[in-house]
Each structure stands twice: as structure tokens, then as C-alpha cells.
TIDOTOR-132006 format. One record per residue (C-alpha): residue number from 1; residue in one letter; x, y, z. Coordinates in steps of 0.001 Angstrom, whole numbers, plus 524288, in hexadecimal, padded with zeros to 5 digits. Layout:
<nodes>
 pos code     X     Y     Z
 NUM    a     X     Y     Z
...
</nodes>
This chain:
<nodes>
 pos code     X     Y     Z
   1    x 7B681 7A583 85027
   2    x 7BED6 7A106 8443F
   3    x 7B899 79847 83B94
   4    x 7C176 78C1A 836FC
   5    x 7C1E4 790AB 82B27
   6    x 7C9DF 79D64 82EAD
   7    x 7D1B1 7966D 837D6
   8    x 7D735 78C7B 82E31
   9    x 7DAEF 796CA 82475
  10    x 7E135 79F78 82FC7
  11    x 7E9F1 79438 83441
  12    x 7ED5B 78FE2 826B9
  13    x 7F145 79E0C 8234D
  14    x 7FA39 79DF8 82E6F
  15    x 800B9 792A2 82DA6
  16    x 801C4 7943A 81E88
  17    x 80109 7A3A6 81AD8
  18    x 80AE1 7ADDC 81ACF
  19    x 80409 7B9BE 81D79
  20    x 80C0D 7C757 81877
  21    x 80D97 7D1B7 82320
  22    x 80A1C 7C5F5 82D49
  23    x 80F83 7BE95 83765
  24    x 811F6 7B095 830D2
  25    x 8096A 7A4FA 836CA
  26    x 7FE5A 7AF33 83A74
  27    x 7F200 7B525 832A1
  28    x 7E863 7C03A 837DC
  29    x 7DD94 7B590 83ABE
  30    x 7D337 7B892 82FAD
  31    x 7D227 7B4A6 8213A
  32    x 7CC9D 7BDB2 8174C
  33    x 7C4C1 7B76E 80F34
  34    x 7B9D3 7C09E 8064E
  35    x 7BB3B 7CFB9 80443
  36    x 7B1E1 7D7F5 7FCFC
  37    x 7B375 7E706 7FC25
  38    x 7BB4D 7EC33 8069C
  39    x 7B5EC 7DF10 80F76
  40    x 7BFD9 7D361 8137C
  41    x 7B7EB 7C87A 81949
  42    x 7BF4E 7BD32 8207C
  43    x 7BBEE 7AE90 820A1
  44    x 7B376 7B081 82BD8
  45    x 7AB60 7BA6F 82489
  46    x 7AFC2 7C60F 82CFB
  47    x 7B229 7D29D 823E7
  48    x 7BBA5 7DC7B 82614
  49    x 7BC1F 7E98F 81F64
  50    x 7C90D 7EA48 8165B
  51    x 7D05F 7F6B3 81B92
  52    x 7DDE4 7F3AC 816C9
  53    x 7D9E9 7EEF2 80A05
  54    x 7E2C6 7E40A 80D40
  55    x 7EE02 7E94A 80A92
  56    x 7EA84 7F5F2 80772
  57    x 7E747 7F0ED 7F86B
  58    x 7D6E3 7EAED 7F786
  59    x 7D4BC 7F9F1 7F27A
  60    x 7C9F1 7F502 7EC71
  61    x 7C318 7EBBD 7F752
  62    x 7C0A4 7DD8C 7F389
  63    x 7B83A 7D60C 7EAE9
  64    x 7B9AB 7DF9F 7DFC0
  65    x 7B25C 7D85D 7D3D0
  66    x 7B83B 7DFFA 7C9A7
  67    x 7C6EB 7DE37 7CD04
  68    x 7C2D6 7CF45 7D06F
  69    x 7BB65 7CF00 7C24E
  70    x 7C6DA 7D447 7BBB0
  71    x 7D1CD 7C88A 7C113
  72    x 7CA33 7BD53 7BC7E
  73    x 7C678 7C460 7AF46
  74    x 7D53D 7C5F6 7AF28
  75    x 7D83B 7B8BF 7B34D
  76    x 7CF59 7B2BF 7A913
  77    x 7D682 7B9DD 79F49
  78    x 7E648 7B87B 7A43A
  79    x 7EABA 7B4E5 7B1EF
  80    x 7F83C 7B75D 7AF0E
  81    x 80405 7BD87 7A629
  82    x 80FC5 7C21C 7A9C8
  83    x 8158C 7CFD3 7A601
  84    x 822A0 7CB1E 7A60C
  85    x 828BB 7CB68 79753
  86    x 820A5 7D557 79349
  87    x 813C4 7CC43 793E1
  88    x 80815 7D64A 7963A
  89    x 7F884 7D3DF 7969D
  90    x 7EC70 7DC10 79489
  91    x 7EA63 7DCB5 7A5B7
  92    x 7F4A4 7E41B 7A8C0
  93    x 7F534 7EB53 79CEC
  94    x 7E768 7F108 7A1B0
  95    x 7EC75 7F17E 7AFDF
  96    x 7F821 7FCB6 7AC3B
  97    x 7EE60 804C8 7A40B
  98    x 7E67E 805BB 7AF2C
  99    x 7EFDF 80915 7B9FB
 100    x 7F52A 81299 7AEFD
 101    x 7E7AE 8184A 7B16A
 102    x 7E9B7 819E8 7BEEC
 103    x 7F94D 81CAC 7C203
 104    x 7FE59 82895 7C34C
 105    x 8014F 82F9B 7B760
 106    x 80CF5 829A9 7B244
 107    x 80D15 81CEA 7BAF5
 108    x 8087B 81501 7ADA7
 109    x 81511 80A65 7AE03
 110    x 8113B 7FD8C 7B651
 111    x 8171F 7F291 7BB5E
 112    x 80D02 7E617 7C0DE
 113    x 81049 7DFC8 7CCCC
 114    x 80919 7D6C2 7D6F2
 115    x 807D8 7E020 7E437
 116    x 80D31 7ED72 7EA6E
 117    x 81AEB 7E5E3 7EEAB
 118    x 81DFD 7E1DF 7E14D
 119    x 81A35 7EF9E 7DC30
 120    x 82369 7F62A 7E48D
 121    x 82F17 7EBF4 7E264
 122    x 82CB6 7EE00 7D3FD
 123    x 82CFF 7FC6E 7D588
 124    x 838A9 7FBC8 7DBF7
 125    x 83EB6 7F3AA 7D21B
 126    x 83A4A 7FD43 7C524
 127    x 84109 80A2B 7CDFC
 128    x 84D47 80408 7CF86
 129    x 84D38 7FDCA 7C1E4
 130    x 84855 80AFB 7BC25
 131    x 85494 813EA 7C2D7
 132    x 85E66 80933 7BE09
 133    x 85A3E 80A46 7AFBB
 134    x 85AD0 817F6 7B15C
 135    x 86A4B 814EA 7B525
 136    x 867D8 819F3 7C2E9
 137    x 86BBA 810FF 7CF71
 138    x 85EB3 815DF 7D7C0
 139    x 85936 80B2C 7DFED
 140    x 85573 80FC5 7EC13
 141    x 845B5 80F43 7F06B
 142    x 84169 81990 7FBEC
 143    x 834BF 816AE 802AF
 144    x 82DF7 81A14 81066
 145    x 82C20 814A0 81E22
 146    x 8201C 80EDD 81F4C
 147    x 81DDF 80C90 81100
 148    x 81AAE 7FF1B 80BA2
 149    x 81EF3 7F913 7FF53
 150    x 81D66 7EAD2 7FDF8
 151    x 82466 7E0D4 8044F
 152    x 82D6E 7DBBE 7F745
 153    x 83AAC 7DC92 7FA6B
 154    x 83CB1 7E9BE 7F2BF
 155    x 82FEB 7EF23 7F744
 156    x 83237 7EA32 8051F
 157    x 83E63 7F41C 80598
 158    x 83620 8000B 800EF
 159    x 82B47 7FC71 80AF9
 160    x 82B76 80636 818E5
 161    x 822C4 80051 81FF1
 162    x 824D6 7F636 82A8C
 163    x 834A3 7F3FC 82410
 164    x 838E4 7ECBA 82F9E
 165    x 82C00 7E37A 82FA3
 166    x 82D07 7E006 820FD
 167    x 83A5F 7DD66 81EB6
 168    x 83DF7 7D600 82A3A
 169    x 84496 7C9EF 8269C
 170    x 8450D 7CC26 81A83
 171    x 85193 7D56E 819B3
 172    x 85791 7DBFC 81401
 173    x 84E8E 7E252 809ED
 174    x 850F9 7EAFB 7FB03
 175    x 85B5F 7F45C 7FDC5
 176    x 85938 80213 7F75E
 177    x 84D37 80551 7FFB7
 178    x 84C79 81122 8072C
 179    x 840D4 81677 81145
 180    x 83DF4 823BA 81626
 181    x 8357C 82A8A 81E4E
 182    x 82654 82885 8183B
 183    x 81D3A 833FD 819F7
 184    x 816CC 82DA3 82769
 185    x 81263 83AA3 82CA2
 186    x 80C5B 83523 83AC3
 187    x 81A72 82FDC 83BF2
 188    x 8237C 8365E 835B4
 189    x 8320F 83219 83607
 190    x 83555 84194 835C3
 191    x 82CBF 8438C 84134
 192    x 827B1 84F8A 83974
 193    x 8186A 85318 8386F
 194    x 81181 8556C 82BD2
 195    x 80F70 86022 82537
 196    x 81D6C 8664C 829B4
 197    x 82540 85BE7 827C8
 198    x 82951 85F28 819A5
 199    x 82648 85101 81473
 200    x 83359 84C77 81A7B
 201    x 82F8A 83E03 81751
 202    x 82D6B 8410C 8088D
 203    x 83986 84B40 80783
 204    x 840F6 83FE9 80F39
 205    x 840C6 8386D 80313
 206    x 84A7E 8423B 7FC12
 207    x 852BB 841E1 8074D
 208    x 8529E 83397 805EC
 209    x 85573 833C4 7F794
 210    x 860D6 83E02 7F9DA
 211    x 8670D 834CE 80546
 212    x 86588 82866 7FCF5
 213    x 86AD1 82FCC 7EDAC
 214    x 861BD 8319F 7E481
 215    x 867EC 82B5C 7D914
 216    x 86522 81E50 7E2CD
 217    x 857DB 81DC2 7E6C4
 218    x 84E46 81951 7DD07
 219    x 83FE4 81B3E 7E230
 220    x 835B2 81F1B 7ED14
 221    x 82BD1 816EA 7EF93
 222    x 820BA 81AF8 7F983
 223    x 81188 81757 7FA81
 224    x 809E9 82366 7FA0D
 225    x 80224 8226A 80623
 226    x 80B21 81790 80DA4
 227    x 802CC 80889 80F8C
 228    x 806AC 7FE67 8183F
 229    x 80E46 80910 81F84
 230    x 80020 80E59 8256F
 231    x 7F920 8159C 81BDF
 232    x 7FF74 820C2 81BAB
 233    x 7FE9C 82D69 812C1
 234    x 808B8 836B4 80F49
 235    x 80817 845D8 81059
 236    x 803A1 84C6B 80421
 237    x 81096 85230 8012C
 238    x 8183D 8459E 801BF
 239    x 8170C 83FA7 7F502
 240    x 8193C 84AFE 7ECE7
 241    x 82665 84D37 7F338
 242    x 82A57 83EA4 7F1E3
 243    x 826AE 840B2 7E4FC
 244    x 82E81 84CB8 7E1D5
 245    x 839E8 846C8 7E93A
 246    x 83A26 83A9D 7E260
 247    x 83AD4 8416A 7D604
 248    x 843D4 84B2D 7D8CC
 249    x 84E45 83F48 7DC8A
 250    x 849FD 836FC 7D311
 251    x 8439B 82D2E 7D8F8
 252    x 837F3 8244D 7D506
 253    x 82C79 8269E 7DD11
 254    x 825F0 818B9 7DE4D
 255    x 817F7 81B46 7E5B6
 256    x 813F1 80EE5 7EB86
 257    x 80548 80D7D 7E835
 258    x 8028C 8000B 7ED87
 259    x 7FA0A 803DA 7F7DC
 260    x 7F556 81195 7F4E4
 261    x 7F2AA 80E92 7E5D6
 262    x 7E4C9 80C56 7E113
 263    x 7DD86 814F4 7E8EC
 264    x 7E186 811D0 7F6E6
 265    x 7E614 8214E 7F93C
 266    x 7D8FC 826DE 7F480
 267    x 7DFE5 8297B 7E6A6
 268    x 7E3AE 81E00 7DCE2
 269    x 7F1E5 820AE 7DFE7
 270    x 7F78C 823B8 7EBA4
 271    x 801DD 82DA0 7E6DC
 272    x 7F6C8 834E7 7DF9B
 273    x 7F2AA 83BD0 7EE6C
 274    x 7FF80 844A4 7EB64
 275    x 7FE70 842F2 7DDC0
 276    x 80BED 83CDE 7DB7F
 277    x 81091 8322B 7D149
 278    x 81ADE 82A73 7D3E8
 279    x 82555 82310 7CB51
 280    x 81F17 816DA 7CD9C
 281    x 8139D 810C3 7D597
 282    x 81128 804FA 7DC7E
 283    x 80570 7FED5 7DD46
 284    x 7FC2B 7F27D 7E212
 285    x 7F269 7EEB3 7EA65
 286    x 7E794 7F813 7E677
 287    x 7EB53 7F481 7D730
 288    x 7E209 7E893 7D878
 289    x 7DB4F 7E9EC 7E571
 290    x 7E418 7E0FC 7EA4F
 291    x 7DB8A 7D76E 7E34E
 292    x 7E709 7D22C 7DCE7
 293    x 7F55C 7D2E7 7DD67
 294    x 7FA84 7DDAB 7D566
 295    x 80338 7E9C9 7D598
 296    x 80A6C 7F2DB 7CCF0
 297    x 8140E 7FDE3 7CA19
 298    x 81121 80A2D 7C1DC
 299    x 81CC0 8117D 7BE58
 300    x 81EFD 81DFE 7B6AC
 301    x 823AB 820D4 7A8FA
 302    x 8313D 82500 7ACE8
 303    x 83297 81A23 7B4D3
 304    x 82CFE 81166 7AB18
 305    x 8363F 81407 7A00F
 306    x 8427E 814DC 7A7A2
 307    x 83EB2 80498 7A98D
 308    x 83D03 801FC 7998A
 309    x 846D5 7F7D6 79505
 310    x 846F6 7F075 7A291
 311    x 84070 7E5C5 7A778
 312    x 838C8 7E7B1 7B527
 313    x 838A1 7DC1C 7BD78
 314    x 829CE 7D7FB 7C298
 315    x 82227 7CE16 7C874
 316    x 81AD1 7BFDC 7C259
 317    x 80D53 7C8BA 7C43B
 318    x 80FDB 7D5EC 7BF46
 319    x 8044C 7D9D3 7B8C9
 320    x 7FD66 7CD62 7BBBF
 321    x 7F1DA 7CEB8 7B1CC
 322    x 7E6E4 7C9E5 7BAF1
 323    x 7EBA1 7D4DE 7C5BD
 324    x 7EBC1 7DD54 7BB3A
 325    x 7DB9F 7DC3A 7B807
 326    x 7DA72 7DD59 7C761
 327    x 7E100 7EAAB 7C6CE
 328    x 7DAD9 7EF54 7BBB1
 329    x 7CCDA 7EB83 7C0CA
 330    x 7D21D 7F26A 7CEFE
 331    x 7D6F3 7FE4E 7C8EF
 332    x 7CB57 800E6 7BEFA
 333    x 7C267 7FE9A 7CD1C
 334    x 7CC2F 80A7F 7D418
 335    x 7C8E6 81425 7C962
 336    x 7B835 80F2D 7C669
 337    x 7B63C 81014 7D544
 338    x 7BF34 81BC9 7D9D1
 339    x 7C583 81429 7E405
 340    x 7CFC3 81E66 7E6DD
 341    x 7C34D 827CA 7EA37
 342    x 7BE12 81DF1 7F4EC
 343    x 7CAF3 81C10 7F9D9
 344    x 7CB69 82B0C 7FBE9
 345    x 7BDFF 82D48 800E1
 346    x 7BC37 820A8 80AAE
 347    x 7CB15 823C6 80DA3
 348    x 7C81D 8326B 81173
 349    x 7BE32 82E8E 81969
 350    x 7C46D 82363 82101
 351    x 7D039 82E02 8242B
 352    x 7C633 836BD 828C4
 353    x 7C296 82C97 832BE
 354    x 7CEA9 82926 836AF
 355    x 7D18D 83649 8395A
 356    x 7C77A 83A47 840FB
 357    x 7C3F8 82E77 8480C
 358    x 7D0FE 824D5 8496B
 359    x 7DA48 8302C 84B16
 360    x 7D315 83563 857EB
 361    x 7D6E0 827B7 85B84
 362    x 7E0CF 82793 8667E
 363    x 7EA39 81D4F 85CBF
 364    x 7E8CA 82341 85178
 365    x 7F34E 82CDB 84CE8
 366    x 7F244 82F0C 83FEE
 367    x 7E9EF 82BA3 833C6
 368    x 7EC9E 82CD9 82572
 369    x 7ED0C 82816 8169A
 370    x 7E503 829F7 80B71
 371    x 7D90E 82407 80614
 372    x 7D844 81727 80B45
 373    x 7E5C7 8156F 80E82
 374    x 7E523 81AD4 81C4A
 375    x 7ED4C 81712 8275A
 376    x 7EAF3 81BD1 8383A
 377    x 7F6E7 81D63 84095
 378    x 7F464 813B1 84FFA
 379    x 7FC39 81A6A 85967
 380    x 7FB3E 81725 86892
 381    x 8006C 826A0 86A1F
 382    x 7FBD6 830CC 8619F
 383    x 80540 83AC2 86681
 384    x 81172 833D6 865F6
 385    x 80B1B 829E5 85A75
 386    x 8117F 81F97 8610F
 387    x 80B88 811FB 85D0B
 388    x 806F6 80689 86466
 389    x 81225 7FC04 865F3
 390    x 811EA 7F1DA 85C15
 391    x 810D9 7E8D4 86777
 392    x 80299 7EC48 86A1C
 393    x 8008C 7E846 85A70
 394    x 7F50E 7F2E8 85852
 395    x 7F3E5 7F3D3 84C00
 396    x 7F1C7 7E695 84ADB
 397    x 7E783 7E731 855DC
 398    x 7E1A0 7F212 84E59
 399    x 7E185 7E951 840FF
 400    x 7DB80 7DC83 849DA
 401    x 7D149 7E4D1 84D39
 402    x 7CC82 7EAC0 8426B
 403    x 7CC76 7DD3E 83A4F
 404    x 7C68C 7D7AF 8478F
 405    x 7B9BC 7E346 8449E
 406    x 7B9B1 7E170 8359D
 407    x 7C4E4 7EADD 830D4
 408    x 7D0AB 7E5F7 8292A
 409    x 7DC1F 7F016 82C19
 410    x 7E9E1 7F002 8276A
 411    x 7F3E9 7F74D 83390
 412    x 800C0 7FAA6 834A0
 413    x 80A2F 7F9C8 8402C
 414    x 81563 80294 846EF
 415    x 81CC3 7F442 84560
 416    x 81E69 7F48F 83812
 417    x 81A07 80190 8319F
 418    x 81B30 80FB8 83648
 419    x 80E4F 81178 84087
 420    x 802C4 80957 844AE
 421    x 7F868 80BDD 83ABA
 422    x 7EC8B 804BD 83699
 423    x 7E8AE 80560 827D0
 424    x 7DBED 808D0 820F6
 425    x 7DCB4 804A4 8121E
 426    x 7CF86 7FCFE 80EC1
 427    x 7CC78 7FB64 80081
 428    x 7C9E4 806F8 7F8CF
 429    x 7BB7E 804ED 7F812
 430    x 7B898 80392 806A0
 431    x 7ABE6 80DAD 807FC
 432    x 7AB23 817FD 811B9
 433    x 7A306 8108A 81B0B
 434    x 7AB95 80359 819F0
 435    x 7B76C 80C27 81C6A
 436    x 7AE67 812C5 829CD
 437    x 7ABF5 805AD 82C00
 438    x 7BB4C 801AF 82EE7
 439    x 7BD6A 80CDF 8367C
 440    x 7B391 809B7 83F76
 441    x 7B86F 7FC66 840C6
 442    x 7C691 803DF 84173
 443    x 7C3AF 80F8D 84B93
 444    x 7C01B 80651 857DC
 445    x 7CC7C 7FEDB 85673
 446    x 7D41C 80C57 85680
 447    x 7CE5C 81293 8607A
 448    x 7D05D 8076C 8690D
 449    x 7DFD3 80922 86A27
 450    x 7E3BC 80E3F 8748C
 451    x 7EFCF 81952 87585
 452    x 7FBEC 814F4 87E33
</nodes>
């Protein structure tokens, strides 16, 4: 039974709490209160193993004394400046050196935001702004189905996944935004099969860029192994062909790091699986553990000089110098500990599982990503991989009762993105036998569903 405590703070969040991604007047009926490593602990002192990472961003668990260390030695020191005027301070000074040390060759130009959103809407912002200084009216943005983005207005428009679900009342949305086919191989909207489909979804995008003119559209903008959308990794030929493409029309490439930055993939970056470097990179989340607010934008030379003499619009935070220490302390942690290595290794093994225990399963049709970014397929037909109706909400059964046995899960749902999948992204750190130990919590639940 609840204890008073809880209750009070339930009913005051619903009658006072706007929860995102939520239906309004309503909460999930627990209150995290502690965390420690990849452990959340509610007021009622039940734990629950982390395997979302929240929102796919604690990469480095919780009660990390360094990074916590490092914001109070900061705050001693200066809570705030702003960059705006050309103000700077030693914090993020010592933050670009080190993601110098870490970007791609090349990606050593940055712009400081607040979050992933922000990043994106800025990104989108410096592409247009670049092409018109260059004298060239190119404003058009292409992205996937099923991607996510952000929910800004700008990055709202980019964003695949569940369109109808996020924009609704809220039309109409940025105009210049443009979706194609991602590279979804359990569903593909080609109906083709992998390996002989000759990458239709990636050579799609020059047919796409032919259609709309190339002297109109401005950039790309993709995640490398798609997020919210399910967890879901590309073939290994798709990249370099987007790549090629976007070149050969001249097109910025914008890789959209927020999620698969930092590790998450099994490599630091995302992109670096196919070892491609795009124009410009988002990125978030991972950049301070999530401990803090924070986000940013590395762009290239090319791109960087074809902005001098203008002024780029940002936001009251950019480069905020207390987030700044955060990500500094976070990022020095990545590299000292090999984070990207455990991702790769726990990752590899958790895959293994799912393959050769949940996919036996008689709902599971597929299973995929990389590291620990890894995403299964519920279907209530594995021949026809038709999906249960949304009616029956199981996913969110599925989600009840793994937080009911101890397991924190993030899902997605045929309602709003483009199959039934439930998520595995715990913090980067997770062990071997933590990660066994949410399976086993996870593989009861699975097995239990029944085909129709």
C-alpha cells in the first residue's frame, strides 16, 4: 500500500504538473526519488534497474562524483555569463578543445545550446543562413519516417516519427521539410528484402533531390542508428551512399548525434560505424550525462567560413559555463573509462540474447541496433508481421510490467511510430550481469504474449 507521503505528491502532480508525452491531469503513479549507478529508487524505496537511461541520455548512470564535483567547483567560481556580444569564459573555452579532441576530423567549429531540440533548430538555422550567403536560395531539409528530431517548431517538421501524434493541434508546422522512406528493413516501404534491394531507401534520397531541384534543397538530416523511432540500425552500405549523394548534389549532410553520440553505438560517434563525417553534427544528452542541460553543434571548416561576417542567432544559455564543467568532467570520464568499449561488449552480448532467446519467442519478429541502443520488433503474426491493435495497448502492458518486477523500459507503439518495439538503452556502464539481470526480468513478460 501507498504511503501518504507518495500519495500527496501523486495528487499534487496531477492536479498541478504537465507531464511531456502524457495525458494532462494523469502521472504513472510512482516518484523517483534517489538513483545511484544504473539504480532509480522511488519514494517507497523500491529500485528499478535504468534500461532506457531515461531518455536514452544517463550514459553514464547516476551519482557520478566527478561530474557532480566539477558543477559546484564551477559554480563557486561563475554561475553565469552570457556569450552573446562576444563575452567568452575559461569553461567553455576548455569544453570546445575537448570535443575538438573527440569530433570527427574536421568537426572543430561549435555552437552551445541547452538540449538536442535546440541543437537541431540551430542547425537548421546555420544551413539555410550558410546557402544564402553563398547567394544560393536552398532551403529545403529532407529527413526519414520514423526519425526523431526534437519537438521545436523547426525540429518538429524534420521529426518522422509519430507526425500525426506530435503536431496535432498545433498546425500547421515549418514549411520546407521533406520525408522519405528511412532504411526500416523489417518494414520496408519498397516491400523489398535486404541484401537485393539495392539500398532503394538511401538511393531514394537522389531521386528526392532530383524531384524537389537541387539548387533548392539545403540539407539532410538523419540520426545514424534512428532513436525514438525503435532503435533501429541501418545497413552497412547506407551511409556511405547518403554520403556520396549528398555531396555529389551539394547538399549538407547534418548527422543527428543526440542520441547515438558519446558512446551509446559502441563507438564515440555514431557515424564512425561507416566511417562517415558529416557537414555538421548534432549533439546532447550524452554531452553531460544528462546531468545537466546542455547541447551543441560542431560544424566543419567549409561550413564555418561561409558564416564569417554574420551574426548566428542562439539561445540565453548557450555555452552556459556551469554545463560546460559538467561536460568536460563527462567527456574526460568517456575517454579514462572506455565507455564506448562497454557499450560494445555488454551491447554484443545483450543482442546475443535477444537473438537466441526472445526471437524464438512467438511475438517477437525482429531484433536489432548497436551497442546498447537495441530495439525488438512485438508482432501478434510473425508471418504477416501484423501487430497487435492499439486497442489492446501492449506495449504499455509490457512497460507496466516490467516497472511492476523492477525494470524501467522505454516502448514504442504502431500508434505513433512505425512498429511495436520495446527499447533497451541502459546507461553505458550497466555490467554484463546487471544487463542478464533485465533480461530475465524482460523474457517472462515476452513469452507470455500470446499470437492472434
Amino acid at each position: 500500500m501507498a504511503s501518504k507521503k507518495k500519495e500527496e505528491l501523486l495528487k499534487w502532480d496531477r492536479e498541478h504538473i504537465i507531464h511531456p508525452a502524457y495525458v494532462i491531469g494523469q502521472n504513472w503513479g510512482i516518484v523517483i526519488e534517489k538513483a545511484h549507478g544504473v539504480i532509480l529508487e522511488d519514494t517507497e524505496g523500491k529500485e528499478y534497474i535504468d534500461g532506457a537511461s531515461q531518455l536514452t541520455c544517463v550514459n553514464l548512470g547516476y551519482g557520478r562524483r566527478q561530474v557532480i564535483d566539477a558543477v559546484v567547483e564551477q559554480m563557486n567560481k561563475l554561475q553565469y555569463i552570457t556569450l552573446f556580444f562576444g563575452l567568452s569564459h575559461p569553461a567553455v573555452i576548455e569544453c570546445s578543445q575537448k570535443l575538438a579532441e573527440l569530433t570527427p576530423e574536421g568537426l572543430d567549429h561549435f555552437l552551445f545550446t541547452s538540449g538536442g531540440s535546440e541543437s537541431i533548430e540551430s542547425a537548421f538555422k546555420i544551413v539555410r543562413m550558410y546557402w544564402h550567403n553563398k547567394g544560393k536560395d536552398k532551403y529545403k531539409i529532407i529527413s526519414l519516417f520514423g526519425s526523431y528530431h526534437g519537438v521545436s517548431f523547426g525540429s518538429i517538421s524534420a521529426t518522422g516519427a509519430g507526425k500525426g501524434s506530435y503536431v496535432k493541434g498545433i498546425l500547421p508546422i515549418t514549411p520546407g521539410f521533406i520525408h522519405i522512406p528511412s532504411y526500416y528493413c523489417y518494414r520496408c516501404a519498397f516491400s523489398k528484402q535486404y541484401p537485393g534491394c539495392d539500398m532503394e531507401c538511401a538511393h531514394f534520397l537522389a531521386r528526392t533531390i532530383e524531384l524537389e531541384g537541387p539548387e533548392s534543397v539545403a540539407g539532410f538530416v538523419a540520426e545514424p542508428v534512428q532513436g525514438v523511432g525503435g532503435m533501429i540500425a541501418p545497413p552497412p552500405e547506407y551511409w556511405p551512399i547518403v554520403r556520396k549523394i549528398c555531396t555529389d548534389y551539394n547538399v549538407l549532410l547534418i548527422g543527428d548525434e543526440v542520441i547515438t553520440g558519446f558512446g551509446r553505438t559502441g563507438k564515440f560517434w555514431g557515424l564512425e560505424h561507416w566511417g562517415v563525417v558529416p557537414d555538421m553534427m548534432t549533439m546532447a544528452k550524452g554531452i553531460s550525462s544528462a546531468y545537466l542541460p546542455f547541447g551543441a553543434i560542431a560544424i566543419n571548416d567549409e561550413v564555418y567560413q561561409g558564416l564569417k561576417g554574420l551574426r548566428v542567432s542562439a539561445f540565453t544559455y548557450s555555452g552556459h559555463p556551469v554545463c560546460c564543467a559538467a561536460a568536460v568532467k563527462a567527456m574526460e570520464i568517456y575517454t579514462e573509462e572506455n565507455i564506448a568499449e562497454n557499450a560494445s561488449k555488454v551491447g554484443a552480448h545483450v543482442l546475443e540474447r535477444l537473438k537466441t532467446e526472445f526471437m524464438p519467442l512467438p511475438c517477437v519478429g525482429d531484433v536489432g541496433g548497436l551497442g546498447l541502443m537495441l530495439g525488438m520488433e512485438i508482432v501478434r503474426d510473425k508471418a504477416s508481421k501484423a501487430t497487435f491493435a492499439p486497442s489492446l495497448n501492449i506495449m504499455t502492458q509490457i512497460q507496466d510490467e516490467a516497472l511492476k518486477n523492477g525494470l524501467f523500459l522505454r516502448v514504442t507503439s504502431i500508434a505513433t511510430y512505425p512498429g511495436d518495439r520495446v527499447c533497451f538503452t541502459p546507461p553505458l556502464t550497466i555490467t554484463g550481469d546487471q544487463a542478464d539481470k533485465a533480461l530475465d526480468i524482460l523474457k517472462p513478460i515476452i513469452a507470455n504474449l500470446k499470437p492472434s
